[in-house]
C-alpha positions as CSV (number, residue, x, y, z in Angstrom):
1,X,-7.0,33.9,-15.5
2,X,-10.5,33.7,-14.3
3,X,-11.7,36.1,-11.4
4,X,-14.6,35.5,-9.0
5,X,-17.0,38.4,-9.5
6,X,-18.4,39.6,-6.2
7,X,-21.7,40.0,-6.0
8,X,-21.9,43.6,-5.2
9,X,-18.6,46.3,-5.6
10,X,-15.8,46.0,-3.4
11,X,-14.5,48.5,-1.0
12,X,-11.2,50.3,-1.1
13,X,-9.7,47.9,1.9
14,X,-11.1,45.1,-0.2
15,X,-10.0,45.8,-3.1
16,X,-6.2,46.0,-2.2
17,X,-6.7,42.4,-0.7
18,X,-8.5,41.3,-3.5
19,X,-5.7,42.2,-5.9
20,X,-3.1,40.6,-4.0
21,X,-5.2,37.2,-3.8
22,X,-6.0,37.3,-7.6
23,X,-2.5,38.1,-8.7
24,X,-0.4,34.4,-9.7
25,X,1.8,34.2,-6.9
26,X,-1.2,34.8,-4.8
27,X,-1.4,33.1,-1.3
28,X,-3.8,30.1,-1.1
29,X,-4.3,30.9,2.1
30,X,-4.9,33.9,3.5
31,X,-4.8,35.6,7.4
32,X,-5.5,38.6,8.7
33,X,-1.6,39.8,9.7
34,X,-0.8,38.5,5.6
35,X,-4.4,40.7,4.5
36,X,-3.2,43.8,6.6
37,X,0.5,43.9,5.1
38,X,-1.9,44.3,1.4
39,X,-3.6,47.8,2.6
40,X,-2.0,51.0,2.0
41,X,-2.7,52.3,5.6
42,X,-3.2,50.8,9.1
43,X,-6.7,50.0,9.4
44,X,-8.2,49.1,13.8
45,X,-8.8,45.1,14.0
46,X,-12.2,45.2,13.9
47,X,-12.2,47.2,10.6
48,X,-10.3,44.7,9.1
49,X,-12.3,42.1,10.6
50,X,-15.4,43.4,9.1
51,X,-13.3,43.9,5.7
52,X,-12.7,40.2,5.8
53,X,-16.4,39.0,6.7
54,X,-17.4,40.8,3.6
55,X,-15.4,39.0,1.1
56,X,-15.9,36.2,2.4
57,X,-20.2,37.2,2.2
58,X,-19.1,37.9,-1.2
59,X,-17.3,34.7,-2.1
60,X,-13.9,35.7,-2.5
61,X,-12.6,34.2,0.7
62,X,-14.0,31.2,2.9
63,X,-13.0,31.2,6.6
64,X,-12.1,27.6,7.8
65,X,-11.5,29.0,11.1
66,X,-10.6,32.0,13.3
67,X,-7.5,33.8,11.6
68,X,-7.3,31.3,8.8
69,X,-9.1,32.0,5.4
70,X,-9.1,29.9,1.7
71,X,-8.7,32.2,-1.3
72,X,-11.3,31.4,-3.5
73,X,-11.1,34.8,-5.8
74,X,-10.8,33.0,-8.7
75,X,-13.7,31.3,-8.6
76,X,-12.1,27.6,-7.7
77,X,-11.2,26.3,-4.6
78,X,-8.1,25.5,-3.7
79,X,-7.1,21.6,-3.3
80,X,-5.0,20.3,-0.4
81,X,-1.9,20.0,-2.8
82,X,-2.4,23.9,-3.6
83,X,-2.1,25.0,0.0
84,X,1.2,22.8,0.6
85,X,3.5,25.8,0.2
86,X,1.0,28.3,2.1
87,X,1.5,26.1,5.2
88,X,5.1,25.5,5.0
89,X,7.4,27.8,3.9
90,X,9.4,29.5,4.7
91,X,10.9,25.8,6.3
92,X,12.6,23.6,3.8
93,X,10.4,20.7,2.9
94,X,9.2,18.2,0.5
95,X,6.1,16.0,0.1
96,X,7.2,12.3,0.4
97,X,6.2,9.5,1.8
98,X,2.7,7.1,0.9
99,X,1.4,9.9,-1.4
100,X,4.3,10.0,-3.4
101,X,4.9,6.2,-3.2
102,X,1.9,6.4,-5.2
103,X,3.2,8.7,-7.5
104,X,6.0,6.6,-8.1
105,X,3.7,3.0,-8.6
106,X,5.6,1.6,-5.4
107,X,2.0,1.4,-3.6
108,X,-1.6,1.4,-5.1
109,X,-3.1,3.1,-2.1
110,X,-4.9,6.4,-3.3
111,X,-3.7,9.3,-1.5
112,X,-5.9,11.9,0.9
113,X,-3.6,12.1,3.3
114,X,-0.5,13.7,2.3
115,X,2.7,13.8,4.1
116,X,5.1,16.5,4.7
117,X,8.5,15.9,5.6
118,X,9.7,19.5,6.9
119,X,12.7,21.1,8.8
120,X,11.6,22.8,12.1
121,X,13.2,26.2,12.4
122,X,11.8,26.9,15.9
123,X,9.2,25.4,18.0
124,X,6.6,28.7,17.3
125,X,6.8,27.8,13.5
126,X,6.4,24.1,14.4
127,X,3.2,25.1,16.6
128,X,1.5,26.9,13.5
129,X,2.3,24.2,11.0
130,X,0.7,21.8,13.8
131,X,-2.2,24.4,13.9
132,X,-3.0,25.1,10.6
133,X,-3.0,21.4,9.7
134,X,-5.7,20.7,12.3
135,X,-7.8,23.6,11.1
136,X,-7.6,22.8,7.6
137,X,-8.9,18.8,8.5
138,X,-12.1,20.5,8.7
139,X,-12.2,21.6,5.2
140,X,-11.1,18.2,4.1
141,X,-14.1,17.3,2.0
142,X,-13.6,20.1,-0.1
143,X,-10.1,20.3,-0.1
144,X,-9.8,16.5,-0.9
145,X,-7.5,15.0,1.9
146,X,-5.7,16.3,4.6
147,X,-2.2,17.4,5.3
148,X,0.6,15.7,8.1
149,X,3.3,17.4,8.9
150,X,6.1,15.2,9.7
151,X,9.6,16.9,11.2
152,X,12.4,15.6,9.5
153,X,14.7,13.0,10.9
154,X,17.5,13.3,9.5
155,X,18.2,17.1,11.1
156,X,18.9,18.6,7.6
157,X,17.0,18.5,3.9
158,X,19.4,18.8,1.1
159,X,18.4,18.6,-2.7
160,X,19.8,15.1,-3.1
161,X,16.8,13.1,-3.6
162,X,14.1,15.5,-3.9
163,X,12.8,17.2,-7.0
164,X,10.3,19.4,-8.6
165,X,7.2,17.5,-10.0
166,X,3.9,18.0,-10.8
167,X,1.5,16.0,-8.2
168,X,-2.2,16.6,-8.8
169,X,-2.1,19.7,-10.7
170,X,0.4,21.1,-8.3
171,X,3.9,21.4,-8.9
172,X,5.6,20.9,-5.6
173,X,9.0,19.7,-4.5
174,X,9.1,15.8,-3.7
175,X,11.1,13.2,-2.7
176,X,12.5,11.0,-5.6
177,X,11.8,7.5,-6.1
178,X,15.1,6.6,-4.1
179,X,14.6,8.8,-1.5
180,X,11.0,7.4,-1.5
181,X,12.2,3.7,-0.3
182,X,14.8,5.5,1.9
183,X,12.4,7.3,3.9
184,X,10.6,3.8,3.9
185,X,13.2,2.6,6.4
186,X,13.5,6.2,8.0
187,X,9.8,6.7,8.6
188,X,8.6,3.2,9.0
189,X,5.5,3.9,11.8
190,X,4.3,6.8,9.5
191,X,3.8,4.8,6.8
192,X,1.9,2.1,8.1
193,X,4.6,0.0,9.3
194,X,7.3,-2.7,7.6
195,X,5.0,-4.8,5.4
196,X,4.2,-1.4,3.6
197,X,8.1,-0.7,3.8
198,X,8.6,-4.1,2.1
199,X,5.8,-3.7,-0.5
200,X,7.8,-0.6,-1.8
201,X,10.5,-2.1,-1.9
202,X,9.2,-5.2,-3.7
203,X,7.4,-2.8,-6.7
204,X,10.7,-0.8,-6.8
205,X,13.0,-3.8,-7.9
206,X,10.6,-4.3,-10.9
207,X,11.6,-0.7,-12.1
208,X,14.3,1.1,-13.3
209,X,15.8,3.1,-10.7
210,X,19.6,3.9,-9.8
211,X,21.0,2.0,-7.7
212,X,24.2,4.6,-7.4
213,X,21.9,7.9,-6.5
214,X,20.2,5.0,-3.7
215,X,23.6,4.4,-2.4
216,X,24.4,7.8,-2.2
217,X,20.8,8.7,-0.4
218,X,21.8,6.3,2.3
219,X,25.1,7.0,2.2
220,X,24.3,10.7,3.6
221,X,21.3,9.8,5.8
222,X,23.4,7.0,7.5
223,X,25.9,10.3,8.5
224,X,23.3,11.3,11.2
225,X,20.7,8.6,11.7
226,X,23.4,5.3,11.9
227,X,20.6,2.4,12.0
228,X,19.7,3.1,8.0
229,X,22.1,1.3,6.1
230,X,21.4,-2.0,8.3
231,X,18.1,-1.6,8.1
232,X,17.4,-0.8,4.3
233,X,20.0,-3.6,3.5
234,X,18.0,-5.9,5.5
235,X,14.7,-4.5,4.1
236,X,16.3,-5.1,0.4
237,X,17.5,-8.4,1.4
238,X,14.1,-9.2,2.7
239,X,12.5,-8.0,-0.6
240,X,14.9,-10.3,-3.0
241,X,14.2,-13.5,-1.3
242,X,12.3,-15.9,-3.4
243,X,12.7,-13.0,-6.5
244,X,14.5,-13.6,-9.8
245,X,15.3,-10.9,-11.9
246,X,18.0,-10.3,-14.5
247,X,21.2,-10.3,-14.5
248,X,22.3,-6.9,-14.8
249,X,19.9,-5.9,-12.1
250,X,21.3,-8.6,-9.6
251,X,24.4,-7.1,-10.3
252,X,23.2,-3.7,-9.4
253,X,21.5,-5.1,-6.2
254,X,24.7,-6.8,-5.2
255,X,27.0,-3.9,-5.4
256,X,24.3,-1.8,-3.2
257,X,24.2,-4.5,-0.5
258,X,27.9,-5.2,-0.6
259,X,28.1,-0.9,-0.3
260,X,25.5,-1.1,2.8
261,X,27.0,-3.7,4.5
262,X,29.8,-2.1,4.6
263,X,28.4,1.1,6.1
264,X,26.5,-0.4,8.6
265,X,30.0,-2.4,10.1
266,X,31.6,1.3,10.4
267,X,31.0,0.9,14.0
268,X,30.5,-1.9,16.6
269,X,27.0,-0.7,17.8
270,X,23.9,-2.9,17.5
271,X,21.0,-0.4,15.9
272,X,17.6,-0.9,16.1
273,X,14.5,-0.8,13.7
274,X,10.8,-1.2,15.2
275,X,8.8,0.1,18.4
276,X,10.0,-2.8,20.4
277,X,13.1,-2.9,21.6
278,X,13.1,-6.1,24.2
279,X,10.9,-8.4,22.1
280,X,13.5,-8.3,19.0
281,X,15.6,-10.9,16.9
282,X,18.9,-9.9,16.2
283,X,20.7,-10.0,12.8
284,X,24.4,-10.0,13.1
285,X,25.4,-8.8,9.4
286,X,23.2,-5.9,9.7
287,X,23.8,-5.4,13.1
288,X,20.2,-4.9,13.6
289,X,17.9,-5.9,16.0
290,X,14.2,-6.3,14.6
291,X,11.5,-5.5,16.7
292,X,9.1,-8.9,16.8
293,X,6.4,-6.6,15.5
294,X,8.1,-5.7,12.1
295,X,9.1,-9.2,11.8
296,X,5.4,-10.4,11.7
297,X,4.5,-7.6,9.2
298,X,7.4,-8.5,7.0
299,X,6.1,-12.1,7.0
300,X,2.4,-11.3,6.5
301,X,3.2,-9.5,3.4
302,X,5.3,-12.0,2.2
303,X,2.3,-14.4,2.2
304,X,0.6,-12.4,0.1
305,X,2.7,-11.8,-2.9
């Protein structure tokens, strides 16, 4: 592993901090309650505010803003993907959403900003995730993009439908192809809105995903957010008009409809998908009332396929 050399010798409170940054599980980010659990003794805040100045004069840390610091002792900065688990845990959490729809080929939009899809523990931890996200925009040039946090929906984040993968050098936890075009329907307005819902779904059917696990994705979302299975079925729907395709795929596509449908008439209710609620047109067999808004996006990027 390559080490920054300082350029002049470290002190005994820098040292200790130094080794912890340089070791492989090393934190990519670095503030001064994490540097003080690293010294041997207790050391007065201004002491250990003068012990972090120097490094950072020395190039081993660089200070992004009051109480935050990058670990650069190995003589590369850390990139935005890096720094994912830094900010995160201890919360359950997995990067989805546009940056991993380009992962998957479902959208051709390069990523810099990357979503994360975490579950709150309390609102203190949600106020430093907030926090350190805003801080870190101003490092974004060096960093290359900039992280959203995005508190998950659903109230709970189970394995089904994410897994480990290596995104940009990073390997990370993210969301699976399937839960990809499920959060599309989940997360609409941080995406970008329905016609980039639609466009996922479009590239998606031209690959060879499985239709079970997708099923089985909305299957357990639809337990606590109802309107899902109406509204991916009528997203999927949407997608297939004016589509061919062969047979066994139709086949696959049928049996996934027939299995939302079926979810979404569990109940009488009328469910809703899109920021407006009185300006809507309602679709009985997904009992589903589009906003006019999504409508028009799903129509625009029809026109251009």
């Amino acid at each position: 592993m390559q080490t920054r050399r300082a350029s002049r010798a470290l002190g005994a409170n820098e040292t200790a901090i130094y080794r912890r940054l340089v070791q492989p599980d090393g934190p990519k980010l670095l503030t001064p309650s994490d540097a003080m659990k690293t010294l041997p003794g207790t050391i007065g805040s201004s002491s250990l505010v003068h012990t972090l100045a120097s490094l950072e004069s020395k190039g081993v840390l660089r200070r992004v803003a009051k109480g935050l610091y990058l670990n650069e002792s190995t003589g590369y900065a850390p990139k935005i993907v890096d720094i994912v688990p830094s900010v995160f845990k201890p919360s359950t959490y997995y990067l989805g959403l546009n940056a991993v729809a380009n992962h998957w080929g479902l959208s051709p939009q390069i990523p810099y900003s990357y979503q994360v899809v975490y579950l709150p523990t309390d609102e203190a931890q949600t106020k430093r995730i907030a926090r350190w996200c805003l801080l870190l925009k101003k490092a974004e040039k060096d960093l290359g993009g900039i992280l959203v946090p995005v508190p998950a929906r659903v109230g709970l984040i189970t394995g089904k439908g994410v897994s480990q993968a290596i995104l940009d050098g990073a390997q990370l936890p993210i969301s699976t192809i399937e839960r990809t075009l499920v959060d599309a329907v989940l997360y609409t307005g941080e995406i970008g809105g329905a016609g980039e819902a639609l466009l996922w779904a479009r590239a998606a059917l031209g690959k060879s995903i499985d239709y079970d696990e997708l099923g089985r994705i909305v299957h357990e979302v639809s337990e606590r957010v109802n309107s899902v299975a109406g509204r991916f079925g009528f997203l999927i729907e949407t997608a297939l008009r004016g589509r061919g395709g062969n047979a066994e795929r139709k086949s696959s596509v049928d049996v996934l409809l027939t299995r939302l449908e079926r979810l979404a008439s569990r109940t009488r209710a009328t469910y809703n998908w899109g920021p407006e609620k009185t300006k809507a047109e309602y679709f009985e067999k997904w009992h589903l009332r589009v906003s006019v808004n999504y409508l028009n996006e799903l129509r625009e990027s029809s026109s251009f396929e």
